[in-house]
N, C-alpha and C positions, 0 to 999 in steps of 0.2 A: 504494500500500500504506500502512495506517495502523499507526503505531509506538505504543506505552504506553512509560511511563519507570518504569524501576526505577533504584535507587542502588548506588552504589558508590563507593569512599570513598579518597582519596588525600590527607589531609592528615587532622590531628588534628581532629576535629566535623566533620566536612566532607565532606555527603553530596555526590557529582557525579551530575548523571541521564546515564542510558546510552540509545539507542535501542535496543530491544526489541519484536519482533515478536508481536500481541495472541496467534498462536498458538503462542509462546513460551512467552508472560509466565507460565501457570500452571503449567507445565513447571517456572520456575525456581524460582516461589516455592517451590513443593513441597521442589527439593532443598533451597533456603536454609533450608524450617523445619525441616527436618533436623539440617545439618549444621552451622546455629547453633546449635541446642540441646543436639548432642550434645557441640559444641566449649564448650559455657559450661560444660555441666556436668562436663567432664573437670577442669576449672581446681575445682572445689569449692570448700570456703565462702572461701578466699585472694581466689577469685575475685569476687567478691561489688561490690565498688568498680567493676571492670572491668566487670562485668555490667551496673552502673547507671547507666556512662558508655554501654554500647553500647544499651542501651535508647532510654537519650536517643535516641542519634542515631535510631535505627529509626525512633522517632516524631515528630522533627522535619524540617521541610520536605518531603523526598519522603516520610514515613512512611506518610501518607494513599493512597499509590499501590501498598502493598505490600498484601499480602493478611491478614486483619486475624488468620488463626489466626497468621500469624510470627510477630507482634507478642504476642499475645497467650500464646505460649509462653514468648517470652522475657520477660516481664513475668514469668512465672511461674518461671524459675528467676532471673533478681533478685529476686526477694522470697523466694529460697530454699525454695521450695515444692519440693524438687525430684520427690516425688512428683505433683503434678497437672502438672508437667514432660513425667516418664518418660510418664506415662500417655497425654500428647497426644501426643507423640511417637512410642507401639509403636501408638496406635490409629487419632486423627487424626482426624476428622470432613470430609466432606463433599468437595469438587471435589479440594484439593491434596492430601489421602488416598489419593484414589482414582488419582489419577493416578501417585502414588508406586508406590504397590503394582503398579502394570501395568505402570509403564514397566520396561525393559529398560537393559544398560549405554547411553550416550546419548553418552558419551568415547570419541575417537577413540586416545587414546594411548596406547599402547601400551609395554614396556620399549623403551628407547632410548638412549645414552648425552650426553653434553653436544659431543660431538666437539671437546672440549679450550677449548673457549670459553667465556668469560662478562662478563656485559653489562656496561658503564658506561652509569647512566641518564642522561639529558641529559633534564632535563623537555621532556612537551609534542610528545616525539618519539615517541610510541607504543610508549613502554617499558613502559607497564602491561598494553599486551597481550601485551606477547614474554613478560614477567612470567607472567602468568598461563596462559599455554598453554604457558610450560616447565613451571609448577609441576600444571597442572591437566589438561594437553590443548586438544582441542577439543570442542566438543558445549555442548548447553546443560546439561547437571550440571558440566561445568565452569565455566560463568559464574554457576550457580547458589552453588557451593562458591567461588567467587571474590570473589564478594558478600557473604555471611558472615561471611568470614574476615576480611575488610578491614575489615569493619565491627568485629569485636572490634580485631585491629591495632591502629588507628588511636585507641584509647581513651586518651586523656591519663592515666589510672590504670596502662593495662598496663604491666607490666615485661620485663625479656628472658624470662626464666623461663615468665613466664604466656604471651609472644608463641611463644616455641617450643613448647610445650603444642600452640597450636593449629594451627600449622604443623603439627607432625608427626602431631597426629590427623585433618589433615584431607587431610594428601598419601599417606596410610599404605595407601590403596587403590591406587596408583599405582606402578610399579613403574616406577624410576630418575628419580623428580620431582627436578626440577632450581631451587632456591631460589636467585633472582635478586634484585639491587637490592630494590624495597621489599617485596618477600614475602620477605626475611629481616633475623629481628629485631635481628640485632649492627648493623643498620645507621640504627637508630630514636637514639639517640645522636644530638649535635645537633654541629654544628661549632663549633671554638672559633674560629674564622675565618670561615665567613660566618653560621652560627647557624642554619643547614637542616639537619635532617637530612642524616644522610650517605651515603642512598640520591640525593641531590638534589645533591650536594657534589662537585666536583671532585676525580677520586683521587688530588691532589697535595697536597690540603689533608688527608689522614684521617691521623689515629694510624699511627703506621707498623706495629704489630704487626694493625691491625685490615686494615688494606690487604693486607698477606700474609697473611692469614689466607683474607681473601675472592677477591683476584687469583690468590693463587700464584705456579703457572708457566704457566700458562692465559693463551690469545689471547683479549687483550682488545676486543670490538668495540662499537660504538657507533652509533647511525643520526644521520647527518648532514643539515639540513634549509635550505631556502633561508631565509634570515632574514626576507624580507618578507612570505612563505607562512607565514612561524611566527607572528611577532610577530600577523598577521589571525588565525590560529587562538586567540592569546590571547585577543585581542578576541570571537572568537564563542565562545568558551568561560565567560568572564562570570562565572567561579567570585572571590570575594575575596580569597580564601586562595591560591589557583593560577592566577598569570597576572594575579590584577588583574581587579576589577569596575570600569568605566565607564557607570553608569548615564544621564549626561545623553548622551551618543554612541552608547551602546546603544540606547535607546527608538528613533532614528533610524538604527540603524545606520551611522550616522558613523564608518566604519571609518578613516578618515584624520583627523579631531580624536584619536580614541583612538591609534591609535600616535603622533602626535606626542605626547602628552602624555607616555607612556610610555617614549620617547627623551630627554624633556626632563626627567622623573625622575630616569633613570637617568643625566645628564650633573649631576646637582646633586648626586649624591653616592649615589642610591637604589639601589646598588649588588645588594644579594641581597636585597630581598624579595618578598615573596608568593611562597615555593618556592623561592627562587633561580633562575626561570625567565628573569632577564633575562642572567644569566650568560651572556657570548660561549662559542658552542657549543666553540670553540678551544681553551679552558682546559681540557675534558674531554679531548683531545689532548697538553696539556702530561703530560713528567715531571717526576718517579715518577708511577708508573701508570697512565698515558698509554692514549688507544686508539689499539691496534694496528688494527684494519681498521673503514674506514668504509663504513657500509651506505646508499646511496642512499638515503632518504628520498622524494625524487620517485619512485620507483617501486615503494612500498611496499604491498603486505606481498610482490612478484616479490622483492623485493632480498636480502629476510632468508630469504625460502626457499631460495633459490639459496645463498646462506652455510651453512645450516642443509642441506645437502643435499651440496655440498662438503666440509664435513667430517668428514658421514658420523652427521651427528646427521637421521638420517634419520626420526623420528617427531616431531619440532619444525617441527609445519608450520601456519602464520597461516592461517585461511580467513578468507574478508570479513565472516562472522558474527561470527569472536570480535573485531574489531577495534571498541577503545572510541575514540569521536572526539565532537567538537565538535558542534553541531547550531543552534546561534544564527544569524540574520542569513544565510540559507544564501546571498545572491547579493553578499556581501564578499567581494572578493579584492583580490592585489597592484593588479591596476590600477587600482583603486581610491585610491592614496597620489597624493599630488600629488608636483611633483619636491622641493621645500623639506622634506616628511615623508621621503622615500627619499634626501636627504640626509645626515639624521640618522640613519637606519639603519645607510648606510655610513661613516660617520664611527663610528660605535659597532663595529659589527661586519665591520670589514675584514677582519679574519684568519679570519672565515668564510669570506666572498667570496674572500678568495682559498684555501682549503680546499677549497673547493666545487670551482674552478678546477685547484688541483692533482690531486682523488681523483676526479673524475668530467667534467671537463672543461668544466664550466661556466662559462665564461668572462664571459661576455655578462653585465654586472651592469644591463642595462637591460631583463631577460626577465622575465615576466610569469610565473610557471608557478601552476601545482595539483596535486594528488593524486589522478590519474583512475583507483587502484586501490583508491581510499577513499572510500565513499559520502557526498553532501554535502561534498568536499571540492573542488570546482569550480561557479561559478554556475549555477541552469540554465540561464538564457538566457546562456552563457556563448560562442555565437556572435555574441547581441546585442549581449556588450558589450565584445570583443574590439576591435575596431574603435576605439572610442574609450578605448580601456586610455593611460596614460602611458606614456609610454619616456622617461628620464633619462639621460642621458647621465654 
């Protein structure tokens, strides 16, 4: 099957490409010229700076991949046109028009309540999908309206004010959307501790009145992830801004130059940058506001439905479509690290290793694993290279 890439955006200018299916792809743009235009234009002329930050990004790097009426809406209401706007908008010309007007609801989600839970993101763990099918559902109008919104979000301009705007006009068809980690905007605030936003920030580090505002008395849960499985996911990910680009290791997929390097960073003092994603998964564990229940990550998206089904938040439910992931280097995995690089791993992130150990029994810090519930999250020839994988003792 051949994928197209559309964007979606997880740090401030920072388009990520998603895999998207070619009999998707016009499906979504359709909703995104939508529900961007009618989300810019609710922000009105305040909105104006915002509008011309999210422009930018539409048009740069993946802008070329989007379909060019989106683009060309939203140019139009940044330049405050909002009449030749409204007009593209109630009318629309041509494929993503047509498609709009025929299609049917395409969200699976239904009223539902949160069943007393709510997330701590731990970059990199697939919290921007749990994210966006709390807030959106599933279907492709939800990834379409996911896409959008992230894209205003993410505008170095936006404010709270203007970031809730769009939140609430864009979940207001949804009846009991549930606003997690970075789809809600009290959490765009940056840390005065490690300097990440405070969707990215350990909830031991946040303002105390912003912590109880957002935890409450809500079970807090968390998806916990093998560290050597992660760290390779940074690397196939190759974003600058999330995770860290390695371009001389990447061209070769050198997935073991790149995590060493990445250990050897973070052992010099490079403690939270690019997202805070090097941050030991452990410290989103610690209190105050600690996660209360960790979600298997190896067996993801089974883990978090069984959670989401136990407590009775019975329309919070991941299908393998909505799940956003990596796509670089598809045949890099753990076995891949020499023992000297899985050294430095566990030197850095024992209190994982042993978390891991504790909440799910994974003891064995010499296993090799992957995500066989997550597309391209395992090599293919991953019986060919099983065999001569490392085991470190």
């Amino acid at each position: 099957t051949r994928f197209w890439q559309c964007c979606w955006f997880v740090g401030p200018c920072a388009a990520k490409p998603v895999l998207i299916r070619p009999n998707l792809l016009a499906h979504i743009e359709a909703m995104a010229l939508r529900f961007l235009t009618t989300s810019l234009l609710a922000l009105g002329a305040s909105g104006t700076p915002l509008c011309a930050s999210s422009g930018a990004m539409l048009t740069s790097r993946h802008g070329k991949e989007l379909n060019l009426e989106l683009v060309a809406t939203a140019k139009a209401v940044c330049e405050e046109d909002a009449g030749v706007a409204l007009q593209m908008l109630q009318t629309g010309t041509g494929r993503a028009h047509a498609i709009f007007a025929t299609s049917t609801a395409a969200t699976t989600k239904a009223s539902a309540p949160d069943g007393g839970l709510v997330l701590s993101h731990i970059p990199y763990n697939f919290g921007h999908t749990v994210e966006k099918v709390a807030a959106y559902g599933t279907g492709n109008q939800a990834m379409a309206i996911y896409v959008s919104a992230q894209a205003i979000l993410n505008a170095p301009a936006a404010s709270t004010e203007s970031r809730w705007a769009v939140v609430n006009k864009t979940t207001r068809s949804f009846n009991d959307s549930i606003v997690w980690g970075h789809m809600n905007p009290d959490l765009f605030a940056l840390s005065n501790v490690t300097g990440c936003p405070l969707y990215y920030t350990p909830g031991k580090y946040w303002p105390t009145e912003v912590a109880e505002a957002y935890f409450g008395d809500k079970t807090i849960f968390g998806m916990l992830r093998d560290p050597f499985e992660r760290l390779v996911a940074l690397f196939r990910g190759n974003f600058a801004e999330y995770g860290g680009s390695y371009p001389e290791f990447f061209a070769t997929c050198d997935v073991n130059g790149a995590v060493r390097q990445m250990m050897t960073n973070y052992l010099a003092g490079d403690t939270y940058s690019v997202g805070c994603t090097f941050v030991p998964q452990s410290e989103y564990f610690d209190a105050p506001f600690g996660i209360d229940i960790a979600v298997d990550n190896r067996l993801f998206p089974d883990s978090a439905n069984k959670l989401f089904t136990e407590r009775g938040a019975n329309n919070l439910f991941v299908n393998t479509e909505d799940i956003l992931h990596v796509t670089g280097c598809v045949n890099s995995w753990a076995g891949d690290l020499d023992c000297e690089t899985k050294a430095l791993v566990k030197q850095v992130y024992a209190r994982d290793f042993e978390l891991l150990c504790e909440k799910f029994g994974y003891c064995d810090q010499s296993e090799n694993t992957c995500i066989k519930g997550v597309p391209q999250m395992c090599p293919q020839n991953l019986t060919a290279k099983a065999p001569t994988a490392t085991h470190c003792v």
